[in-house]
C-alpha positions in Angstrom: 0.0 0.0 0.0 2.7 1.9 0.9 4.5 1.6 -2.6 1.7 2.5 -4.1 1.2 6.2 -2.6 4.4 6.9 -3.4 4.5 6.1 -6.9 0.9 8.2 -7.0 2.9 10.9 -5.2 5.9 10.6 -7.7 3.8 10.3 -10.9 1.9 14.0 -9.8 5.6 15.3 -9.0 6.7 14.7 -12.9 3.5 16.3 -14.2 4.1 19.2 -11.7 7.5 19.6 -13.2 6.2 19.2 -16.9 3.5 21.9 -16.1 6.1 24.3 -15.6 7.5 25.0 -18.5 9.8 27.6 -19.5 7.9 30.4 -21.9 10.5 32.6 -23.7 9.0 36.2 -25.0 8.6 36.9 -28.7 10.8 38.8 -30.9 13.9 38.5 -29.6 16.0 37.0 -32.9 17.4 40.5 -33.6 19.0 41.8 -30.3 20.1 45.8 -31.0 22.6 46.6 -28.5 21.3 50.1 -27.3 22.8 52.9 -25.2 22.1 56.6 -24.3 23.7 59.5 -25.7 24.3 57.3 -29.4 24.9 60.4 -31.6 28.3 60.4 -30.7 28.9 57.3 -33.2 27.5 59.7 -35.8 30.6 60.8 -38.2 30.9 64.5 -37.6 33.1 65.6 -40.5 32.4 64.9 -44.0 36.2 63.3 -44.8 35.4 60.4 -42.3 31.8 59.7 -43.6 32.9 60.0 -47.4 35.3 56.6 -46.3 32.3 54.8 -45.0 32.7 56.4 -41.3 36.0 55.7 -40.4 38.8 57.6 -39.1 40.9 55.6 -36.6 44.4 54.5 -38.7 43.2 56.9 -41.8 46.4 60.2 -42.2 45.6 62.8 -39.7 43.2 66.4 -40.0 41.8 68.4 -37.9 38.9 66.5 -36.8 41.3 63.3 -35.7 40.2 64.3 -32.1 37.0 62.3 -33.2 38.2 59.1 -33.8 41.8 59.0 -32.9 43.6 62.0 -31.2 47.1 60.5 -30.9 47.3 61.7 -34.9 47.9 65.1 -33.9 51.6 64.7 -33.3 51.8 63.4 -37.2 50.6 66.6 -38.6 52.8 69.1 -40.7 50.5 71.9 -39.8 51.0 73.5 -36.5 47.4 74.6 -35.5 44.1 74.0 -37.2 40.2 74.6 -36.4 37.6 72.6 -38.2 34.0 73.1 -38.6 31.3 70.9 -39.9 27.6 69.8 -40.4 25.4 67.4 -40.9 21.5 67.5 -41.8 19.9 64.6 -39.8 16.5 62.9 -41.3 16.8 66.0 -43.8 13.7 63.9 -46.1 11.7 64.2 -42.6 12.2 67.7 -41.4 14.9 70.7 -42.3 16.4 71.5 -38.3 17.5 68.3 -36.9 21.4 68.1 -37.4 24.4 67.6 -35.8 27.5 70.2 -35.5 31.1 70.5 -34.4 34.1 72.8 -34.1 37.2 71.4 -33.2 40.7 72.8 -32.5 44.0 71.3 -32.6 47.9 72.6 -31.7 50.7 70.7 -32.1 52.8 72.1 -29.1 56.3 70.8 -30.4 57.8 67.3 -32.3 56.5 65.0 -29.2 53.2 66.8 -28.2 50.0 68.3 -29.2 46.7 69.0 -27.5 43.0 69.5 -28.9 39.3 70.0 -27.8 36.2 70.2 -29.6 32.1 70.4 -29.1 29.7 68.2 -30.8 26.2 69.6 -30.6 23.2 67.6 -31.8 20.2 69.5 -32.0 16.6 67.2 -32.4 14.7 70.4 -33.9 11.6 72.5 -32.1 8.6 70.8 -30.8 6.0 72.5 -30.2 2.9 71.7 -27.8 -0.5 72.9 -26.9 -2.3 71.9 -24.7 -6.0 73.6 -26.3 -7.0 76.3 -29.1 -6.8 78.8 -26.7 -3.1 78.1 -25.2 0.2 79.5 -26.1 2.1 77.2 -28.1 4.9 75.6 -25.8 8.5 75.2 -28.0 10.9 73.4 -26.9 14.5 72.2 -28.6 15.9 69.1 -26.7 19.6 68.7 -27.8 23.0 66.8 -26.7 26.4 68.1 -26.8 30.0 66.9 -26.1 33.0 68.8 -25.0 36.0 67.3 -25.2 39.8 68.0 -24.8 42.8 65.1 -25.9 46.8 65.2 -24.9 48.8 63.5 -27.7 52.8 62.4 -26.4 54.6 60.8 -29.2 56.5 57.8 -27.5 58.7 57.0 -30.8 59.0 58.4 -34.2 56.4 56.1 -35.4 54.0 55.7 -32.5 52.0 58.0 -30.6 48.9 57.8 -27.4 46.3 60.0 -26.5 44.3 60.6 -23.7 40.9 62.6 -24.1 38.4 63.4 -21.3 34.8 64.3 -22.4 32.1 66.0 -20.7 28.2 64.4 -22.2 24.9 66.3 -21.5 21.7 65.0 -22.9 18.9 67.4 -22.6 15.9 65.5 -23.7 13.0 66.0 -21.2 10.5 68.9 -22.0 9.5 71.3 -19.7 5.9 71.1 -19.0 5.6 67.4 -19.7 8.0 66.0 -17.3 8.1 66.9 -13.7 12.1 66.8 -13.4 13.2 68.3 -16.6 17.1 68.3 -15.4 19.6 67.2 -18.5 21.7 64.0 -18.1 25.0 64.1 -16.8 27.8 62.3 -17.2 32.2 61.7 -18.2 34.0 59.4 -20.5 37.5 58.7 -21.5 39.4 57.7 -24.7 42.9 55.8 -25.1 43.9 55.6 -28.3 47.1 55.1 -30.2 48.7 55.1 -33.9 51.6 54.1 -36.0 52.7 55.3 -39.1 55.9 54.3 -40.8 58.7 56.2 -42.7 58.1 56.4 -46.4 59.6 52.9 -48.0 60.8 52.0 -51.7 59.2 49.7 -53.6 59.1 48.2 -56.8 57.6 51.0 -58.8 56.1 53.5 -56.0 56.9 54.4 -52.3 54.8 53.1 -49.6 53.5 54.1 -46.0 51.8 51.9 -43.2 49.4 53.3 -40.7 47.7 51.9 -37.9 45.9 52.4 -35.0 43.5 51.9 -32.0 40.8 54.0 -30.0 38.7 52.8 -26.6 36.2 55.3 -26.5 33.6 57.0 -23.9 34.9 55.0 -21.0 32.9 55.7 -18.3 30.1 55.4 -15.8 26.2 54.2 -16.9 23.7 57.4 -16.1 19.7 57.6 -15.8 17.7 60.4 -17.3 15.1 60.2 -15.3 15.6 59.1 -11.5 14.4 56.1 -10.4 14.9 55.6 -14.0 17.0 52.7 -16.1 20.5 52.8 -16.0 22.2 53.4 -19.6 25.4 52.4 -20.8 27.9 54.9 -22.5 28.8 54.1 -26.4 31.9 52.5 -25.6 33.3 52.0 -28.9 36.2 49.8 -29.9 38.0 50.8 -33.2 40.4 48.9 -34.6 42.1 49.9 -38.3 45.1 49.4 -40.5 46.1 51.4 -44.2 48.8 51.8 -46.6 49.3 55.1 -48.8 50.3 54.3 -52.1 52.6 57.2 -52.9 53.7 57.1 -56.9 55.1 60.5 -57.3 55.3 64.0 -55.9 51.4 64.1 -57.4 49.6 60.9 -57.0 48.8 59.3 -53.9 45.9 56.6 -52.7 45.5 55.7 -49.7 43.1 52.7 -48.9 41.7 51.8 -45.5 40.2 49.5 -43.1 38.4 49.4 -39.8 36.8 47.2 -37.3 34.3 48.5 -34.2 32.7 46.8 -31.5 30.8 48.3 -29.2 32.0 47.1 -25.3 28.1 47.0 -24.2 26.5 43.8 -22.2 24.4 42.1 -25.3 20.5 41.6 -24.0 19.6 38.1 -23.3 17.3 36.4 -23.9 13.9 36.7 -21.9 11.0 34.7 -20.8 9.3 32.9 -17.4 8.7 29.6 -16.0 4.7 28.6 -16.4 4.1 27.4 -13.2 0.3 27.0 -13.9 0.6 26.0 -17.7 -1.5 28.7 -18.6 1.0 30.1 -21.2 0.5 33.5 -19.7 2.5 35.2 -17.1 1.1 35.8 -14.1 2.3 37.9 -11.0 3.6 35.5 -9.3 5.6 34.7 -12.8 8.6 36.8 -12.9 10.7 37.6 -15.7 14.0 35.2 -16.3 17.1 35.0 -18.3 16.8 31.9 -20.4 19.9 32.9 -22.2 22.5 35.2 -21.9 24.0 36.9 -19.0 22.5 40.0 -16.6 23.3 43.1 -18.5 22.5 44.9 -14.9 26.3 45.2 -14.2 29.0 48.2 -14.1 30.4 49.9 -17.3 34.3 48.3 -16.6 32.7 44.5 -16.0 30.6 45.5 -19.0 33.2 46.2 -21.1 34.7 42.6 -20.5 31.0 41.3 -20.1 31.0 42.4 -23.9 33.0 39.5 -25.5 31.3 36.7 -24.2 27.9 37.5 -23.1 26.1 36.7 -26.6 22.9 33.8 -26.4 23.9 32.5 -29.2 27.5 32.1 -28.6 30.7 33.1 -30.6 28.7 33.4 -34.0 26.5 35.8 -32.4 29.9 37.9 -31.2 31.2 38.0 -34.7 27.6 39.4 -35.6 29.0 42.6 -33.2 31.7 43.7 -35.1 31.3 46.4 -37.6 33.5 47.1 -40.6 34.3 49.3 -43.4 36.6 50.0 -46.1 38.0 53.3 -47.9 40.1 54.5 -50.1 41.4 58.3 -51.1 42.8 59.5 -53.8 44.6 62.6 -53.4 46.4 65.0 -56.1 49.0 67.2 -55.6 47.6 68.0 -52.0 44.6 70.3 -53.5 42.3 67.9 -54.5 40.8 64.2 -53.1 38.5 61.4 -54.0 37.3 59.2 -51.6 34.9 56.2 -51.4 34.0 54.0 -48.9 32.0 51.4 -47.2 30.0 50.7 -44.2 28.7 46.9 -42.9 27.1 46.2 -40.1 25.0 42.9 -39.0 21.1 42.3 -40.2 20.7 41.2 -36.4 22.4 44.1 -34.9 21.3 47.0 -36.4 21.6 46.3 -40.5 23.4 50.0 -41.4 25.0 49.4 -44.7 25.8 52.2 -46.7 28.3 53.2 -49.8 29.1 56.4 -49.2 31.1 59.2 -51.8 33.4 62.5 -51.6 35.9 65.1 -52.4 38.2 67.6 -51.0 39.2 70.7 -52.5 42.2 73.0 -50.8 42.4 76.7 -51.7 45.5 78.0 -49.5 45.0 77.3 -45.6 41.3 76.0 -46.0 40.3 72.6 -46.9 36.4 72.2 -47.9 35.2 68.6 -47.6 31.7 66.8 -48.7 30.4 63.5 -48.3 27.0 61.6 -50.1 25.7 58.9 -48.8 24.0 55.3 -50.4 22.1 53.2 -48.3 22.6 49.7 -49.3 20.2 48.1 -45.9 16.7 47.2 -46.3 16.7 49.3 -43.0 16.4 53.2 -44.2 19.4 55.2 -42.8 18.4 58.8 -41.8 21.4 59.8 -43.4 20.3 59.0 -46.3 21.0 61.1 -49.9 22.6 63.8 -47.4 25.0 66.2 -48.4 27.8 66.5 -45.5 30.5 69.3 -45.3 33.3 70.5 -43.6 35.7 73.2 -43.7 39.2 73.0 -42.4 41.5 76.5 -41.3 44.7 75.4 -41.0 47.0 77.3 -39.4 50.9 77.1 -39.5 51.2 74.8 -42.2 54.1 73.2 -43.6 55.8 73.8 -40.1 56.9 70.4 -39.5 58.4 67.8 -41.7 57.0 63.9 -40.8 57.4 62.6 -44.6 
């Protein structure tokens, strides 16, 4: 009798178990890594888009304190300010766009310093609360200020160090209660190589390299009580070689790898204690796969390479790449072309982008056009891009 109730009591157990079956939530094949404050991956300067946004081993200009700031110390111009913009869902709407002004001086052979400010501005909005109301505008907007020290370590290999300052200013007044901007700091190490100018067969030849880690720093909330977002901490990785045939002809081709050092976002679901195939209350929400993104920017960062659900093919999936190439004549005029990939699953921006660059004495003017080749529209889209480089002091140091 005995042996009996407990094979009764065993047999209920199993279909207890069976009953609660794990129910993972819908839609989760493509997993975006997302953070706060992301216009800062935008390319600011239209050189950098024009080569399919890159900008980390490419020669140095004046808006290298973008992408890779140990250049500086490679540049034959003392000083130089650059300025650029770029329209942002221009098909949408005409006052969305993002600007910067940078400044760079190359203190002596070893050294140089630079700082800059990126401001992205998301347009007016305007709100009324009835026909009888003043209209309420407001213009929520982000900005970066930044400032980089360069110290050449060799004669072919510099570092950097920049620290930036990040404000988001998103909430309205009059809608939310606590209107106060988002706060926070990040830092970038970066480094680069470029050789002395080598014979070969029937040109001379230059490598470049280099490396950036950047906005290193600590999550923020815009909202309190609100969800903790990550930084863009970006990881660039790029190589070149300048083909240099004469005094006149150069081409310089180009490529980059990025990763961004952001937890990936597992996998979701609940245990169906009541195999009702709904959660309940007393259901909550599980990782089925993947690991806790709720962890500190540094574990994060190292989180980053091995938190993926779907293993090491879904960590290849994270890596962006691109390739360009620039063809420059007689240092007064450039071509450049280039291209963008990024995964279907993580964001699908491909884009073939175009440009040129005309010099006229100490001022460079740049523009970039950009191809979307993603089934997923870019708002960058068929947008003209342009920058304008002052350049002060040039020819005062000899690195070729």
């Amino acid at each position: 009798m005995n042996n009996r109730i407990l094979i009764v009591l065993a047999f209920l157990f199993v279909l207890k178990l069976n009953a609660q079956e794990t129910i993972v939530f819908p839609n989760q094949d493509r997993r975006v890594i997302t953070t706060g404050v992301p216009f800062v991956l935008i390319a600011p300067d239209a050189r950098a888009a024009a080569m399919g946004d890159m900008g980390v081993a490419t020669a140095v200009d004046a808006f290298s304190q973008q992408w890779n700031s140990s250049k500086y110390v490679f540049s034959e111009t003392k000083s130089g300010i650059g300025v650029s913009y770029t329209p942002y869902l221009s098909k949408l709407v005409n006052d969305i766009f993002l600007g910067n002004i940078t400044y760079f001086n190359r203190l002596d052979e070893r050294s140089a310093f630079a700082a800059s400010l990126k401001y992205f501005s998301l347009g007016d909005i305007e709100f009324v609360t009835d026909e009888f109301s003043t209209a309420l505008i407001q213009r929520p907007n982000e900005l970066t200020i930044d400032a980089s020290y360069a110290l050449r370590l060799s004669d072919q290999f510099a570092m950097s160090v920049a620290m930036r300052y990040l404000r988001s200013d998103l909430r309205l007044d009059g809608v939310d209660g606590d209107a106060t901007p988002a706060n926070t700091f990040g830092v970038d190490i970066s480094g680069y190589y470029q050789s002395e100018e080598e014979a070969y067969a029937d040109f001379n030849g230059r490598w470049r390299a280099g490396f950036a880690i950047q906005n290193i720093g600590p999550k923020f909330k815009y909202d309190e009580g609100g969800v903790e977002n990550f930084q863009p901490t970006n990881l660039r990785l790029g190589a070149g070689f300048d083909f240099i045939f004469d005094d006149y002809n150069k081409i310089a081709v180009t490529a980059e790898i990025g990763k961004l050092l952001v937890p990936t976002p597992p996998v979701y679901g609940y245990v169906d204690t009541d195999g009702d195939e709904n959660q309940d209350s007393d259901e909550p929400t599980i990782i089925v796969e993947g690991k806790d993104p709720d962890v500190s920017f540094l574990t994060g960062m190292f989180q980053s390479f091995g938190d993926a659900p779907d293993g090491f093919s879904e960590e290849l999936k994270e890596f962006t790449w691109a390739l360009g190439a620039e063809y420059v004549y007689q240092d007064s005029f450039a071509f450049r072309a280039g291209y963008f990939n990024e995964s279907e699953d993580k964001g699908a921006r491909k884009f073939l982008a175009l440009g040129a660059g005309f010099k006229a004495n100490v001022v460079n003017i740049d523009l970039s056009y950009l191809f979307s080749a993603s089934k997923v529209q870019s708002p960058l889209e068929n947008t003209l891009r342009f920058s304008l480089t002052f350049n002060i002091g040039a020819d005062t140091y000899n690195e070729y």
